[in-house]
Structure formats: C-alpha cells, structure tokens
FIKE-600580 format. One line per 8 residues: number of its first residue (from 1); for each residue x, y, z of C-alpha. Coordinates in steps of 0.5 Angstrom, whole numbers. Layout:
NUM = X/Y/Z  ...
END
This chain:
1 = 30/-134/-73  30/-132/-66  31/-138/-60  24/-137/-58  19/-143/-57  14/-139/-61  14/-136/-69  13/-129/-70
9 = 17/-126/-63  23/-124/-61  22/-126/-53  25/-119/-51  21/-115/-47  24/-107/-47  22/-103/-40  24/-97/-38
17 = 23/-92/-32  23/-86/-34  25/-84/-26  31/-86/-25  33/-87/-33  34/-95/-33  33/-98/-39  33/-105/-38
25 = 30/-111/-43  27/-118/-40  25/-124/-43  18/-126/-46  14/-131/-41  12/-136/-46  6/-138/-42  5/-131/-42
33 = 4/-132/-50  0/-137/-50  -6/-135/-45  -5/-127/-49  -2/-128/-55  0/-121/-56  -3/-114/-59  -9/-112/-54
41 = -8/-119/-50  -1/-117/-48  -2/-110/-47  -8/-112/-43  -5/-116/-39  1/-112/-37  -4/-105/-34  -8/-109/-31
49 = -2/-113/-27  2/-106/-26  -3/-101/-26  -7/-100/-19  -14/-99/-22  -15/-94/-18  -9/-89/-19  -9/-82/-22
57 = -9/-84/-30  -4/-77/-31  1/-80/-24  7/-83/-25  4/-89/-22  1/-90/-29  3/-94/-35  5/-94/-43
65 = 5/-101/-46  7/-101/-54  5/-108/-56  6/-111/-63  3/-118/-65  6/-124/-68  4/-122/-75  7/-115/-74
73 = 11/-113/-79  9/-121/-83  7/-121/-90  0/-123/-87  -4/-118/-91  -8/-113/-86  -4/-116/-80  2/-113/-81
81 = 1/-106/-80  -1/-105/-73  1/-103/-66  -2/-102/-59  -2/-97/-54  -6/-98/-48  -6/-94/-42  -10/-92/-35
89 = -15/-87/-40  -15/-80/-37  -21/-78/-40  -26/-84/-38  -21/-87/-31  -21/-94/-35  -17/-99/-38  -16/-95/-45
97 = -11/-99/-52  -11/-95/-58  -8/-98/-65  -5/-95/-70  -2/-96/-77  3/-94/-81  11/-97/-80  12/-96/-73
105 = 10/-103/-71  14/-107/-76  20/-103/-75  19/-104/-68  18/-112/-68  24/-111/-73  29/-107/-69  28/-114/-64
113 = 22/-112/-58  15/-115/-59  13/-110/-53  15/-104/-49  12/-102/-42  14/-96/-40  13/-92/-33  15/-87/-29
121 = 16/-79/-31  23/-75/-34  25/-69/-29  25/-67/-37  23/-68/-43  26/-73/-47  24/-78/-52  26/-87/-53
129 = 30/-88/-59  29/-96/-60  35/-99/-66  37/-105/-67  36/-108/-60  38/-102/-56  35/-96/-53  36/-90/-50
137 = 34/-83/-47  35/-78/-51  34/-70/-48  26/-66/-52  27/-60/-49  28/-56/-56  22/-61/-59  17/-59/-52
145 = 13/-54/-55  14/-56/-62  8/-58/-67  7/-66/-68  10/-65/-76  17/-61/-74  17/-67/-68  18/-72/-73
153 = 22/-69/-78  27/-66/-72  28/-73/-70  29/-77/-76  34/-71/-78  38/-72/-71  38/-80/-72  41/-79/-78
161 = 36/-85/-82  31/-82/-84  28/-88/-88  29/-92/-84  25/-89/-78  18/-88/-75  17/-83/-69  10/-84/-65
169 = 10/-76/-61  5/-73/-59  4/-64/-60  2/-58/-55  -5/-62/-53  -1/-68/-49  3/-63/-47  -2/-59/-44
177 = -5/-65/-42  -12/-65/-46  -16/-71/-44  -17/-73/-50  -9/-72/-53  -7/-77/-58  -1/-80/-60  1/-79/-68
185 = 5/-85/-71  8/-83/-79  6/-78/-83  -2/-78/-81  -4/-85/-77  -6/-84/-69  -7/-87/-64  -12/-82/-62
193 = -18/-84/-58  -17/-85/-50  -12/-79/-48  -6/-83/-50  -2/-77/-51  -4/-74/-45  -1/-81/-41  5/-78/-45
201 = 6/-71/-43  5/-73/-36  11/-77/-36  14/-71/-41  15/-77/-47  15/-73/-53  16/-78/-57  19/-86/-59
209 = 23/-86/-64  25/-94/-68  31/-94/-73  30/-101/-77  30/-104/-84  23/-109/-84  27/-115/-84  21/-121/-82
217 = 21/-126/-78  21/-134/-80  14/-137/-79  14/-144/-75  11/-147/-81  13/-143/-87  10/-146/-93  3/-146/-89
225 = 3/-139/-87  5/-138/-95  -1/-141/-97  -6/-137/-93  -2/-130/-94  -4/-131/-102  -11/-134/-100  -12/-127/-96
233 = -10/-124/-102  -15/-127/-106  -20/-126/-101  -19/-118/-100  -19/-117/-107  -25/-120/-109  -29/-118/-103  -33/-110/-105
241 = -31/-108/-100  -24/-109/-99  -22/-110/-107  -27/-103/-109  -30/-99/-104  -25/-98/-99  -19/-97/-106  -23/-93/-110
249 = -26/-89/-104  -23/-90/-97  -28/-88/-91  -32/-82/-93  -36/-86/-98  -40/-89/-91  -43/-81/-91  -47/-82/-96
257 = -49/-89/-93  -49/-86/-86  -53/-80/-87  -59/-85/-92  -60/-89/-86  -61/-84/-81  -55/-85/-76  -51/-79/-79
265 = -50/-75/-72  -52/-68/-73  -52/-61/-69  -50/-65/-62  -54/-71/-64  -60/-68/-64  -62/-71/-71  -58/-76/-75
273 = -59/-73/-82  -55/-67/-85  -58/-64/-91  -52/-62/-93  -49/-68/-93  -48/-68/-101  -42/-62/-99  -38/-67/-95
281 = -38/-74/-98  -33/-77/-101  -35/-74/-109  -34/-67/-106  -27/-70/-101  -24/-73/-108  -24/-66/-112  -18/-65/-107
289 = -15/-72/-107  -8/-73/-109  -5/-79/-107  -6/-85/-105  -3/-90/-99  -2/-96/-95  1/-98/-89  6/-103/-88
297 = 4/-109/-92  -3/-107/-93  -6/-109/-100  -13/-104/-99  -9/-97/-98  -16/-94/-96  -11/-88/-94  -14/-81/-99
305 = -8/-76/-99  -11/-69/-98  -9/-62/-101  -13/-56/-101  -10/-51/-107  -12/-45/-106  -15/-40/-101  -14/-38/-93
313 = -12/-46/-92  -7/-47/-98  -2/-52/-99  -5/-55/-92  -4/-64/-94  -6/-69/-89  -8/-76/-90  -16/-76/-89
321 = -21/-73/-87  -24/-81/-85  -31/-81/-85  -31/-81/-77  -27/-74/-78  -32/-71/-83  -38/-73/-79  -35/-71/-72
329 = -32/-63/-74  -38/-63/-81  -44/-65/-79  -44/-66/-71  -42/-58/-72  -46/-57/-78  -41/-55/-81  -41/-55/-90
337 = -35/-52/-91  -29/-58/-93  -24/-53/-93  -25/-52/-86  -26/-59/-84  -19/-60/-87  -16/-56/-84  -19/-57/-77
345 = -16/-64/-78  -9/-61/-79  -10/-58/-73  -12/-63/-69  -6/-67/-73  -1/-62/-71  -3/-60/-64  -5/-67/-63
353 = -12/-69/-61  -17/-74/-63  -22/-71/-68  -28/-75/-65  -28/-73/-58  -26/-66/-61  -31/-65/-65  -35/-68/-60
361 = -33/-63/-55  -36/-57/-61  -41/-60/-62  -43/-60/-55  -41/-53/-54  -45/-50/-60  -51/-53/-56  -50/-50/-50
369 = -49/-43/-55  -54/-45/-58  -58/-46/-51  -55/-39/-48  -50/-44/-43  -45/-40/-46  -46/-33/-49  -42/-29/-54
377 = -39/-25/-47  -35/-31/-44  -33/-33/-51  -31/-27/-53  -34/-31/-60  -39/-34/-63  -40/-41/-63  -46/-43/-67
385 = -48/-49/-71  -45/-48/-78  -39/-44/-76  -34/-46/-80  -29/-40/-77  -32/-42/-70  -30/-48/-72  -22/-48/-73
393 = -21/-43/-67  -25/-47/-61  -20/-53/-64  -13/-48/-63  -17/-46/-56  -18/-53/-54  -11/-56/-55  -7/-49/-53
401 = -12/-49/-46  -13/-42/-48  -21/-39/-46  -27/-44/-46  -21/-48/-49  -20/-50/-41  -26/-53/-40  -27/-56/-47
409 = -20/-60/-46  -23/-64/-40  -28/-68/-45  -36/-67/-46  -37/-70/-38  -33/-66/-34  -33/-60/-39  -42/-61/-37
417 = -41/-62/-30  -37/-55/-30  -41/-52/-34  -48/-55/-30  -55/-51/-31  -57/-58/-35  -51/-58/-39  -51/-65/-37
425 = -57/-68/-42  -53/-65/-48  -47/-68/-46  -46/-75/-51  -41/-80/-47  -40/-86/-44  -36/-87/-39  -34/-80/-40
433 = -31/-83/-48  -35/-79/-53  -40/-82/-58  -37/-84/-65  -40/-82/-71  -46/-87/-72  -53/-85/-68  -54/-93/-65
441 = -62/-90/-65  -62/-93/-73  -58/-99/-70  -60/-101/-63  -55/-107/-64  -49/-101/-63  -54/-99/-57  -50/-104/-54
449 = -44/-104/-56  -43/-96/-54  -46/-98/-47  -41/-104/-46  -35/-103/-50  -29/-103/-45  -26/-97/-46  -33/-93/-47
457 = -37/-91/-53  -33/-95/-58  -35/-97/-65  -29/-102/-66  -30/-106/-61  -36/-111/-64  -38/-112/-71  -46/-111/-71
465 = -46/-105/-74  -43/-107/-81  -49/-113/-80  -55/-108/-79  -53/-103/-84  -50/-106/-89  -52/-114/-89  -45/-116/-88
473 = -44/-122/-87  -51/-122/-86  -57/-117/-85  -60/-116/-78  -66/-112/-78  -63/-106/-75  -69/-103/-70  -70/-108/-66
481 = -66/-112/-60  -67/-119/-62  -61/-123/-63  -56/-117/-61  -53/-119/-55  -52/-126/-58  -48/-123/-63  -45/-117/-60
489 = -42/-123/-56  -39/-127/-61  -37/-120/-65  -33/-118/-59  -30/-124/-58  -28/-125/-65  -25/-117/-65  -21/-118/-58
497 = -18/-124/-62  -17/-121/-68  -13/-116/-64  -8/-120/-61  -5/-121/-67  -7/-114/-69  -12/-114/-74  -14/-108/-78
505 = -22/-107/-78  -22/-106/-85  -20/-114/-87  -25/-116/-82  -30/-114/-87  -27/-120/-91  -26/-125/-85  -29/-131/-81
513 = -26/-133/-75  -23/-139/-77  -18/-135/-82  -14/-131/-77  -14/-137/-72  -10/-140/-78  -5/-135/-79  -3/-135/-71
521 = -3/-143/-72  2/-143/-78  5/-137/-75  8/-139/-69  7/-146/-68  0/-146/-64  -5/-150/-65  -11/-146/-65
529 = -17/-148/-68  -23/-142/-69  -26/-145/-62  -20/-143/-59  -19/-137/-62  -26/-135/-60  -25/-137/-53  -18/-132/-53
537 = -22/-126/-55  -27/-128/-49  -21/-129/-44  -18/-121/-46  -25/-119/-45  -26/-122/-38  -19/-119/-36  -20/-112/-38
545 = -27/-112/-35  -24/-115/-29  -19/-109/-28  -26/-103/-30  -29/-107/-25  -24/-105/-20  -23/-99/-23  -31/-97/-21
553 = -36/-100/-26  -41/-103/-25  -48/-104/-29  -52/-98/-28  -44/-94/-33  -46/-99/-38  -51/-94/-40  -52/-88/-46
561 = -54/-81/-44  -60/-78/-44  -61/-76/-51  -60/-82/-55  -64/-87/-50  -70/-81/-49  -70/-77/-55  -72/-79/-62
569 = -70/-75/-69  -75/-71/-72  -73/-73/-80  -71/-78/-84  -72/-86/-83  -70/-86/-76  -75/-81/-74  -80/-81/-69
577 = -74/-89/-66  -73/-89/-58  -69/-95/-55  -71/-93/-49  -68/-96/-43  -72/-102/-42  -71/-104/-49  -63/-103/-46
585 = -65/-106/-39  -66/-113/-43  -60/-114/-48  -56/-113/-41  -59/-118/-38  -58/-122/-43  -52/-120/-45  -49/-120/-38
593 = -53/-128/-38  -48/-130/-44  -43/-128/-41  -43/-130/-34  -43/-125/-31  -48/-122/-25  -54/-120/-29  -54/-115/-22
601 = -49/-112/-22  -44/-113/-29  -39/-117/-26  -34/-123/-28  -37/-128/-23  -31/-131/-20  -33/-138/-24  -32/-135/-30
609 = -26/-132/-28  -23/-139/-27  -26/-142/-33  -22/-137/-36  -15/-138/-33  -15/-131/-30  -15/-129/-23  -21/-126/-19
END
C-alpha cells in the first residue's frame, strides 16, 4: 500500500538533469492523475508543459518521460506489461510516445516511480540505475560504441541482479544520431518508431536500468478488480483472435491476409501484392520458430523466438520478425530471402533502429536506383529491389552513417529532399514518419488515420483498420469514405484512453470501452464510466494536437504523399483504387467537424480547449 489518494501509484515522480547530475524525486499531483490518468496522458502532459514546441528535438532543451500507468505491473492481463517513451521526435519535429513490452514498466512501477522525466545532456555517457526508490548516474563510456545485447548484458552484470533487471538502451544508430534510433527494452521489445534513441544519444543516456522483484500494488477495491481480471481472462481466451491466432501464429499470420486484400506494400508501395508472399508468411517463418514468450502478465504471448540453424546467419535469434518487420525489410524491398529479413532484423536490434522506417528508407532508395537517382558509381553497390545482400549491407550502412547510409539515417523526407531531381514523389511519409505497413489504398478508413495520427503515419493510433479488413468487432466496407471519420474519432478516443492505462493493441481486439474504464474505476478508486473514458482519451488527443499545432501543423500536414493519394495498383483486388484528394478533403472536413476544430485550419478551437479543461 502507498499514501496516495489514488490505487495503483506510487505518487513519486524521478527527475533528473543530466547537466549538472541532480536526481531529485517530486510528488505526483492528484489532480494531475485525475485529468491525465498515466501512460500516454501523463506523458503527453509533461512535453507539452516542459518541452517548447519549437526547440531543436536533439538539444539539451528537449525532454525524455518514461510514464507507467496504473495497471503497470498489475494482474490486469495486457495492461501490465507497458511503458511509454515520449519525446519531441527527431525525424517528424512533433510530439512522439513510443511504448513497449517486456518487464521494464513493472519493474519500474515496482522499484517505487510511476514516471521519470528526464532532461538536460551528460558531458559523458553514462547510464540511470533505478533500484528500490533511489537512483543514480552511473559512467557508459566502455558501453558507448557497444551493440544493444553486449549493453544489456554488461550492465546487469555490474548491478549484480540480473533476474531482477531490465535495461532500456540504445546501440550505435542513436549514438550516431539516426533519426529513426530506437530504444530496446529486455531481450528483443522497442520502443522503436519516432527517433526515441536518438533523444537518447543526444543526451549521451546509454541506458536506464530498474533492479526490482515485481511486487503489485493494492487496487482501491481488490475484490472487484479480481472480478474483472478473471473476466478478462475468459475474454482473451475465448476471443479468435486473442485465445488462437495470435498464440499459435503471432503477427506474420497478417501477411497472408494483408497480401489477399491487397494492401501488403510492395517495391516502395508502387503495388500492394507480392507474389512471393508465400515465402515470408508465418508457415515459412515458423520452420524457424524456437520458443514462444510473453511480456510480464500477459495470457496471449504473441512473441515467436526466431533461429536460423545454419548457413551465412547461423545461430542468429531474435524475438520476431512481426509482421510489420517482414512486410517492411521483405516485401517493401521485394525481398523473398527469410533468412536475410531475419538477420536484418537482428541488426536493426543490434544497432538500434526502427525496422519500419528502416525498411521504409531501402525501399525508397531501391526506387531511386531503380530510377537511376542513385547509380552503382555513388554506391559503390547495387541497391536493387529483390537484393537480399543490398539488404543486409544498406541497414549497417544506415546505422553506422557510413556512405549513402548518411543520407538514409535522416529519414524518406530529408533523405528525398537531399536527394531531389523528383525523389520527393517516391518519398511514402507523413510528416516526415513513414508509412507502416498497410497500403490505406485497399482501406481508405486508415487514409485518414495516417493523415491525422499524432505523431505521423500511424496504424496505432485508431482502430478502423481491424474493422474494414477483417470485420472486427464489425465490418466496414473498406473502399469508401462513408462513416470513417465517425469511427476513426471514436477509435482514437478509445485508443488514447486505453493508452493511459497502458493497454497492448492485441486485447483491444477483445474489448470495448467500458471494460477498461472498469479496471481504472476498481483500480484506483475513480469513478469512470465508459462515457467518461471516452472523453479522457479526447482530452489527450486535444493536448498533443495543441502542442503539434504550435510546433507548426496545420491542415494541408494532415495529408498522404503523392503516391498513395494519386496512383493506384496495378494488380490484385486494389487495382485500379485511388483515394484521391477530395475523397481526403471531405473526411477532414468532417472529421475536423466532429472534433471541434477549425475545419479551416485544423486546429482545437479555444472552446474545445476549455471544454476539455486544458489551456488554449
């Protein structure tokens, strides 16, 4: 049991400024709890009141919250797990939060702090050892330079727990400030889209470690809680896609799908059927399949431990690839070769990068080979489509900065902008975050999540997706723009609550509304119905969008690049399917209506602002 008002916290905040060294713990502001709940909210609240919307994303100037939620490291089953990362993002220059799996949150929720903020940058690198209430600097200089698995391993080695301990760290691409550096949690989690890692290196944080045995804290009314745990339960067991699918096939199961209905990108996202599909789905993957795991408390352990036995990459493991991965380094890239997908995948593990924006960034480079953008004699190589070797080189070249790697580590924007002579219409972004790995030409719902997810092109952010693809938990006809700003609201509304708590995307699958506004009720002792939770979701919405705002978005950023909105597949069921920008136009402009903001302009109207309680 703490003394806080509320189950489910701690009421200790750690901060520390990595200038000067300090390390100071302040109390949690129950108001605060009430209006943000935790996870994204409490993170969301603390860059935009520290962070200037406008500063440097790499300065010293900038901000790292690590936020845990009230059910972090709770017997509530797929909210135990997760922790966020939020940050300015190097790569789009807007508000960023990244969460991750593992061990990590629970330990830190059990070492006695619901969130850290850090800020400031070391004269040297060093890493935070979080244990038992107390924290401390410690020097990183024999681990800068040094691959994400030796980092891990070399630190729960000098704390002298290794059982009990969990490292977030970062590898050579957010030392070397890749755009797009993520941060690795545990054996194989990331926190990975956004740049997180390269917040990280600026400040020359090589890590943060927690030492501490899992202890959960008392809910405000245990009996009820204990109700609706062992509900959840029966609910993900039962449900097909969290009680079989997602056991018994984790997310590579979704290339099949995805490449049936057309929106499995392809050679840059010129088409959204591979051909070869059948060589990187989850029955090829699962000839290589080891082990399963699960992150703390989960019941669905989607996670496939991966081994190659023999040949070039032999006794390579990494937890995955998902399906995000496989589609982004295979068929993005065109490339067939598993073997080859894995091990890039272990080095973007290893190095530290966000597998999506990195096989984003090949794709897009192969194009501009393809175009002769990029010719052999700049290279060095040849970067074609289909090259499992070009592959596996352009990703070390990307995280090392080495060569074309240079360019490439900035991200598709910058890296077109650089590049220029039209690279720019090859270039498949929003706001500078590139497209995960579901063509919205086949699901024109998702159109507009990418064109208004708040840290760019996002499939997290909003849950239309499951609905026009697969009909859960009911079908949308995927190739029209009726009804998808209404639920695209709803979803996201729901989503950036879920998120406070912190919910994994797979239970939602499972879930309405009102069974996670329960669990915060019987958790920490606020009354909540699901009309309320609804509205905390739309009140974090409100405030990240008011700190993109005044970071510089306006409408005409709430867009998709060219090729998405403009051109149309040329085979399979989403052939000859444009969006088009005024099929775009209209969604925002009923989107913008629904959510009170200036159609105009896109933004939180001041009355919205104060609706919501939040400043304008």
């Amino acid at each position: 049991m703490t003394d806080f008002k509320y189950g489910g916290y701690h009421g200790r905040v750690l901060r520390v400024n990595l200038s000067n060294g300090s390390i100071d713990v302040e109390d949690l502001s129950e108001g605060l709890i009430k209006k943000f709940v935790g996870g994204k909210g409490l993170a969301a609240y603390y860059v935009s009141s520290l962070v200037d919307p406008t500063v440097d994303p790499l300065s010293p100037s900038n901000v790292i919250i690590v936020a845990t939620g009230p059910l972090t490291g709770s017997a509530a089953p797929t909210f135990a797990a997760k922790v966020a990362f939020a940050t300015k993002s190097p790569l789009t220059g807007i508000y960023l939060d990244s969460f991750v799996g593992g061990f990590f949150g629970a330990r830190l929720k059990s070492a006695g702090f619901d969130a850290i903020v850090i800020y400031g940058q070391a004269s040297e690198p060093c890493y935070l050892w979080v244990h038992e209430g107390k924290a401390e600097l410690r020097p990183a200089k024999d681990l800068w330079g040094k691959l994400s698995k030796e980092t891990e391993e070399r630190i729960r080695e000098e704390v002298n727990d290794k059982a009990n301990t969990s490292v977030a760290r970062i590898g050579p691409a957010g030392e070397n400030l890749v755009k797009f550096a993520c941060v690795n949690v545990d054996k194989g989690r990331q926190a990975a889209r956004g740049g997180t890692g390269a917040v990280l290196g600026s400040k020359r944080l090589k890590a943060i470690a927690v030492t501490s045995s899992i202890r959960r804290l008392e809910p405000s009314r245990p009996k009820e809680f204990e109700d609706i745990v062992a509900e959840l339960r029966d609910v993900f067991k039962t449900h097909p896609t969290t009680g079989e699918v997602l056991p018994k096939l984790g997310t590579p199961s979704l290339i099949d799908i995805a490449n049936v209905s057309g929106v499995l990108p392809t050679m840059n996202w010129r088409e959204g059927v591979f051909d070869e599909a059948d060589k990187i789905n989850a029955a090829s993957l699962s000839k290589y399949w080891v082990d399963r795991e699960a992150c703390y408390g989960c019941p669905i352990g989607c996670i496939k431990v991966t081994r190659i036995p023999s040949g070039p990459y032999a006794g390579v493991e990494i937890d995955g690839p998902e399906y995000e991965t496989l589609a982004s380094l295979g068929s993005n890239c065109a490339v067939s070769d598993l073997e080859a997908i894995i091990y890039a995948n272990y080095l973007c593990d290893e190095y530290g990068m966000d597998t999506i924006t990195t096989g984003g960034v090949i794709a897009f480079a192969m194009e501009c080979y393809d175009r002769g953008l990029l010719t052999k004699d700049e290279l060095g190589f040849e970067l074609r489509f289909g090259g499992p070797e070009a592959l596996v080189k352009t990703v070390e070249l990307i995280a090392r900065r080495w060569g074309v790697g240079n360019i490439l580590a900035e991200g598709v924007k910058r890296a077109a902008e650089r590049i220029g002579r039209g690279a720019e219409q090859l270039a498949v972004h929003v706001k500078g975050l590139e497209l995960p790995a579901w063509d919205p030409r086949g699901a024109w719902g998702q159109a507009l999540v990418y064109a208004i997810s708040d840290r760019g092109a996002c499939h997290l952010s909003a849950a239309v997706l499951p609905m026009e693809l697969f009909g859960i938990p009911h079908k949308l006809e995927r190739f029209t723009i009726e009804e998808k700003p209404k639920y695209v609201k709803y979803t996201e509304d729901f989503i950036a609550a879920n998120e406070t708590l912190i919910g994994c995307e797979f239970g939602r699958f499972a879930l309405t509304p009102a069974q996670p506004a329960r669990l915060l009720s019987a958790m920490t002792g606020m009354e909540l119905n699901e009309a309320g939770f609804l509205k905390l979701g739309e009140r974090i919405i409100n405030l990240v969008r008011a700190f993109n705002v005044k970071a510089g978005v306006r409408r005409q950023h709430d867009t998709l690049p060219p090729r998405i909105l403009r051109e149309s597949h040329s085979k399979g069921p989403t052939a000859g399917k444009v969006i088009g920008e005024e099929a775009l136009k209209q969604m925002l402009d009923q989107y913008y209506d629904l959510r009170g903001w200036n159609v105009n302009t896109g933004e939180p109207t001041d009355e919205k602002l104060r609706e919501l309680g939040l400043e304008s």
